[in-house]
C-alpha positions as CSV (number, residue, x, y, z in Angstrom):
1,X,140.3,76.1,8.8
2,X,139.9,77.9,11.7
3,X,141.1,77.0,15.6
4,X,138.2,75.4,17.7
5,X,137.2,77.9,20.6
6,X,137.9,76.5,24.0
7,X,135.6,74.4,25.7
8,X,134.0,75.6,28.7
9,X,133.7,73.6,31.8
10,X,129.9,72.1,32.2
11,X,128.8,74.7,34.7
12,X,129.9,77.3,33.2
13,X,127.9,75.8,30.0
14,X,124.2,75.9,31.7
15,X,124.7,79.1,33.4
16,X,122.7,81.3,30.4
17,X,125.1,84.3,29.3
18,X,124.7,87.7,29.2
19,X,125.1,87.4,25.0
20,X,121.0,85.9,25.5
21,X,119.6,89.2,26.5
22,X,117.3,90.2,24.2
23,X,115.4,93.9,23.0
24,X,111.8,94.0,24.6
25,X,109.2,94.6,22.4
26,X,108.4,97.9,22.2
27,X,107.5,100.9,19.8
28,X,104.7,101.5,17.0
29,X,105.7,98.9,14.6
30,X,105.8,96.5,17.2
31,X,102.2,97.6,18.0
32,X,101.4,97.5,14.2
33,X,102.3,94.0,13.6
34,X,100.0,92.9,16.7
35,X,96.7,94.6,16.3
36,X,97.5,92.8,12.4
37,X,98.2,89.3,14.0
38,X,94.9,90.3,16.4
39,X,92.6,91.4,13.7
40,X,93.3,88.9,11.6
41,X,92.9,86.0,14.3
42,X,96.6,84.8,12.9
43,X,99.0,82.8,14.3
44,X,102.7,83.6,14.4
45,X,105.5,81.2,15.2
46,X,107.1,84.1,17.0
47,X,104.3,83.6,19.5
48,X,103.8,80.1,19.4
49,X,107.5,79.1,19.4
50,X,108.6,81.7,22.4
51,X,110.8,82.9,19.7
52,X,113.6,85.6,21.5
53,X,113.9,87.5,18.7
54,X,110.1,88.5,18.6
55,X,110.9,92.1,19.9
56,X,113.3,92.9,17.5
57,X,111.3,91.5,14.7
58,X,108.0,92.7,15.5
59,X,110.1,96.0,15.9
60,X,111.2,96.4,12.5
61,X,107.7,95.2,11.4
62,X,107.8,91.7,10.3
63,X,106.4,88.3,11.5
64,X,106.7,84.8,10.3
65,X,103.1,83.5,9.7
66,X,102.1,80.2,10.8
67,X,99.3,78.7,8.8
68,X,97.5,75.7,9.5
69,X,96.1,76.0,12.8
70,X,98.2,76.6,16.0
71,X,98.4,72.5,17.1
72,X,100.8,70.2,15.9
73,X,100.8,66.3,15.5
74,X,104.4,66.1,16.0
75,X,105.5,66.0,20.0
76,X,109.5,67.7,19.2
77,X,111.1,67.9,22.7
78,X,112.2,71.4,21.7
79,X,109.1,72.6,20.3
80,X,106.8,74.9,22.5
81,X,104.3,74.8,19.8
82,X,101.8,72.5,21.8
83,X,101.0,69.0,20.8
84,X,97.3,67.2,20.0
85,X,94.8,66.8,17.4
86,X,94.4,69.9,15.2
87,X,91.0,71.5,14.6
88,X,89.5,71.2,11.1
89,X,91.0,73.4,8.4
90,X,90.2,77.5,8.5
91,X,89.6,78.1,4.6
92,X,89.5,81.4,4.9
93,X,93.0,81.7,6.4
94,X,95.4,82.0,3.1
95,X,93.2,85.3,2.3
96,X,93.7,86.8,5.7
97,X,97.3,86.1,5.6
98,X,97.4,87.6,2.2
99,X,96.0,90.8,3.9
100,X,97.7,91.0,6.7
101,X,101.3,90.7,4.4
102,X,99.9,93.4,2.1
103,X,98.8,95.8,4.8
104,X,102.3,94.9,6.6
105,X,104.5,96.5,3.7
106,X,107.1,94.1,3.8
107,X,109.5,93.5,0.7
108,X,110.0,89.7,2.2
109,X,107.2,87.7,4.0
110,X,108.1,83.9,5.9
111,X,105.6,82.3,6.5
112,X,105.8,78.5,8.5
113,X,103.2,75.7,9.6
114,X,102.5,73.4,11.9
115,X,102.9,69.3,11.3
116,X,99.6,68.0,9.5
117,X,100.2,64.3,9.9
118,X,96.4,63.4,10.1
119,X,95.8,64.8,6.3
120,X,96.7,63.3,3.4
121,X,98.1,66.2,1.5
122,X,100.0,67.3,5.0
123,X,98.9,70.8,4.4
124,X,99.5,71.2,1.1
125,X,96.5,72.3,-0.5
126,X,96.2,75.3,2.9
127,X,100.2,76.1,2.0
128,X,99.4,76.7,-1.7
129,X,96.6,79.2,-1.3
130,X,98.1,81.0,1.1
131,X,101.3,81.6,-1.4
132,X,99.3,81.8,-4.2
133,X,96.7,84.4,-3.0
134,X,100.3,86.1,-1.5
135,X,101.4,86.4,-4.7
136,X,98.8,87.6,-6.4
137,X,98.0,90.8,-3.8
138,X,101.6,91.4,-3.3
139,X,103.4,90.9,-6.8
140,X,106.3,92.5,-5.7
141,X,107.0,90.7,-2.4
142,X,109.2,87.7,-2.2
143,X,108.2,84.6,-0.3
144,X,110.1,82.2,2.0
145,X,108.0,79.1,3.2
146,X,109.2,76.7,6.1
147,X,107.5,73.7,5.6
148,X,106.9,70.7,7.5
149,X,108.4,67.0,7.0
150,X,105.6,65.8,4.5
151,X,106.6,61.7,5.4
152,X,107.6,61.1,1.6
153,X,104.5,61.8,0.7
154,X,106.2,63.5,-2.4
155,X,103.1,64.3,-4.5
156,X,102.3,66.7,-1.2
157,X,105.6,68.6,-1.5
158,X,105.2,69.1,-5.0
159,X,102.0,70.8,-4.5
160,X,103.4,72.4,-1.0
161,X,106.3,74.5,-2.9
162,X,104.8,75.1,-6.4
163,X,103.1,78.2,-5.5
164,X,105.5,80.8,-6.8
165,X,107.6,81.0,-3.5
166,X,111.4,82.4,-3.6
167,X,112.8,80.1,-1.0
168,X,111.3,76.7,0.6
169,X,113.1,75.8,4.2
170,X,112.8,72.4,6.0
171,X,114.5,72.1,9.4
172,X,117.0,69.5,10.0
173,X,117.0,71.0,13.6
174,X,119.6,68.9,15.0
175,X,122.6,66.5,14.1
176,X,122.0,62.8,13.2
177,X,122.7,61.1,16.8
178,X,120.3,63.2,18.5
179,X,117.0,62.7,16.1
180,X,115.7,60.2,18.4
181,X,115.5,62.4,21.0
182,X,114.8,65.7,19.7
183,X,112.6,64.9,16.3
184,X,111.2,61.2,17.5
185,X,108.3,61.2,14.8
186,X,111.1,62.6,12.1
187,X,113.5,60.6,9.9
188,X,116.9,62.5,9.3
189,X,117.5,60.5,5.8
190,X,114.3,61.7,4.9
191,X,114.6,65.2,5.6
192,X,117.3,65.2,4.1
193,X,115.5,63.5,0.9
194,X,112.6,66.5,1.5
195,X,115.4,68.9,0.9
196,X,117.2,67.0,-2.3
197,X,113.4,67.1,-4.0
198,X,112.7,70.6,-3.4
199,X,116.4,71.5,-5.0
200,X,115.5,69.0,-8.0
201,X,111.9,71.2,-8.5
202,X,114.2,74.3,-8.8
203,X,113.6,75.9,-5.5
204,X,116.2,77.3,-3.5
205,X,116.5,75.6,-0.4
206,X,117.1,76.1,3.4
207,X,117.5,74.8,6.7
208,X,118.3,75.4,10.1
209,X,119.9,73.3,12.9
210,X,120.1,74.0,17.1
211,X,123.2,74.1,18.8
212,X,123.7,73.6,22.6
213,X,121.8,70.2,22.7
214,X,124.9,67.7,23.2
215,X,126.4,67.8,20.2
216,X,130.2,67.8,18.8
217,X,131.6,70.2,16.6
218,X,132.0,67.2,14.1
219,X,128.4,66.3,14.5
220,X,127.8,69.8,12.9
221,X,130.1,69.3,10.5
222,X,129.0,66.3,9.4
223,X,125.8,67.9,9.0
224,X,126.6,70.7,7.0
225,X,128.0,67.8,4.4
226,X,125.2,65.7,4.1
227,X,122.9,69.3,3.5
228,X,125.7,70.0,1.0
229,X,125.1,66.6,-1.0
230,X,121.6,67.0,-0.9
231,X,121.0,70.3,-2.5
232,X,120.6,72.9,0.4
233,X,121.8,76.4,-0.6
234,X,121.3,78.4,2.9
235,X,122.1,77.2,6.8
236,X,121.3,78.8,9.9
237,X,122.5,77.6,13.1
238,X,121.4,78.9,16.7
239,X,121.3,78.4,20.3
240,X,118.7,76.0,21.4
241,X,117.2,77.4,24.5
242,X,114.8,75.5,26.6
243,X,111.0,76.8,26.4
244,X,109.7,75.2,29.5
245,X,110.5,72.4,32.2
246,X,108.9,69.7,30.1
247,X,111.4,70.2,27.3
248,X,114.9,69.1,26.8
249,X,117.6,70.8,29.0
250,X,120.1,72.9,27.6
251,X,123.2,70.9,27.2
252,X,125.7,73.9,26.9
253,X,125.2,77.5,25.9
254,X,127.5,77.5,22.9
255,X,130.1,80.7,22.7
256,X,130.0,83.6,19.8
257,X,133.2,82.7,18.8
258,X,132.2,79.4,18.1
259,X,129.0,80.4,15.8
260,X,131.6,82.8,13.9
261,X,133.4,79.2,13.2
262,X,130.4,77.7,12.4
263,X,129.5,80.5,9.6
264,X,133.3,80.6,8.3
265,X,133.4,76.9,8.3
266,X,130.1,76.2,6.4
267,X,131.0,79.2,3.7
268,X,134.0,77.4,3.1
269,X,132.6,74.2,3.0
270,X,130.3,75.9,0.2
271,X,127.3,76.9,1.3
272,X,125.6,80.2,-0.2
273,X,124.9,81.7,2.8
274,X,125.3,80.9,6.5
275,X,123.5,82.6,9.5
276,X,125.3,81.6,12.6
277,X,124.9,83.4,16.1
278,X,123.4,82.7,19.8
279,X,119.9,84.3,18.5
280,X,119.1,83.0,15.4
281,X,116.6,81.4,14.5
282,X,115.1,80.2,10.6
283,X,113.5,83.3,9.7
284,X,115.7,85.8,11.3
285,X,117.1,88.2,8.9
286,X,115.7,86.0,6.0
287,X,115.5,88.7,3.5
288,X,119.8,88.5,4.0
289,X,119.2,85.1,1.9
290,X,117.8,86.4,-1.1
């Protein structure tokens, strides 16, 4: 195993590094994928989540769709997605999607949601048109869905990830001891449960935790375990970074060196593929997964 970095001092921590700059978003592609979000009155979670990578991204000419409305019952205090009571369904959203994914040329498509809480399928019946139609415009491109904690309502995920997609993510987002503060309507036994069915169904599966919110190196180990024991075949790990006042302060801003351990660490440990560095995030690079 590798040496552990040494720890900086807690100023030095909150003072945000010059490894956070990122690209602005610029140049035809970028332009592209925004007249398509526009058009086709989508939402992305690169917008919605203040996502740093958007730039790059959008650059290269991909987005990760978000489906289901832009409002979220869930009130994460990392989460700039904003919080209340969602607006009735938009049935005609899985064939805009579909379009918009066609007419973007992309060879790998993510595509995310917000929290349904307040239906009884959490979504599901939305998530599988909008893979389903996906599929059948685009044969040829591969699907990764991020999808939302479903509160063991297990019928749900079944029809959530049975559309034909490559890879189905669920978030851990954080270690164990700081659930109640960061996911305080989420259950980290469950989600990890969430994770153990969709392996079981024959997906491959995927999550993503935050680093730089108080926890120990250990904490993250311990993590990477229980994901391990439960099924999970992919693990990204970023830099939280705090999306307004109202959210949860930064707690450190977590060295390169120490996300290179992370990623050498988890490989060993036996993970398929890691994705560990300051800016990224679940979707970045995803087509790296496949």
């Amino acid at each position: 195993m590798v040496e552990l970095p040494i720890v900086e001092s807690p100023r030095e921590r909150r003072r945000k590094p010059d490894w956070l700059r990122v690209k602005l978003p610029i140049g035809e592609n970028y332009k592209k994928v925004r007249n398509l979000v526009d058009k086709y009155n989508l939402n992305t979670i690169c917008q919605s989540g203040n996502c740093p990578n958007m730039g790059e991204c959008w650059g290269a000419g991909t987005a990760t769709f978000m489906i289901l409305g832009n409002t979220c019952t869930r009130s994460c205090s990392f989460c700039a997605v904003k919080t209340g009571r969602p607006p009735e369904y938009d049935e005609g959203e899985p064939d805009r999607v579909a379009e918009a994914i066609d007419l973007m040329g992309v060879k790998h498509a993510v595509i995310t949601s917000v929290n349904r809480d307040e239906r009884k399928d959490r979504g599901a019946e939305i998530w599988y048109q909008t893979v389903a139609k996906t599929k059948a415009r685009c044969p040829n491109v591969t699907i990764e869905t991020l999808i939302p904690d479903v509160r063991a309502t297990w019928w749900a995920l079944e029809r959530m990830i049975s559309a034909g997609q490559e890879v189905v993510s669920h978030n851990m987002e954080t270690v164990k001891s700081l659930y109640r503060k960061v996911r305080p309507q989420a259950k980290y036994d469950r989600s990890l449960e969430q994770i153990k069915r969709t392996k079981e169904y024959g997906k491959r599966t995927k999550s993503g935790i935050m680093v730089g919110l108080g926890e120990s190196h250990d904490e993250v180990f311990q993590i990477m375990d229980d994901l391990l024991e439960h099924g999970c075949d992919v693990l990204t790990i970023g830099q939280y970074l705090q999306p307004t006042k109202m959210h949860i302060e930064v707690a450190e801003y977590v060295h390169p060196d120490v996300f290179k351990m992370y990623e050498e660490v988890g490989m060993e440990k036996g993970f398929n593929f890691v994705e560990s560095g300051p800016l990224v995030r679940s979707s970045y690079h995803a087509e790296r997964h496949l």
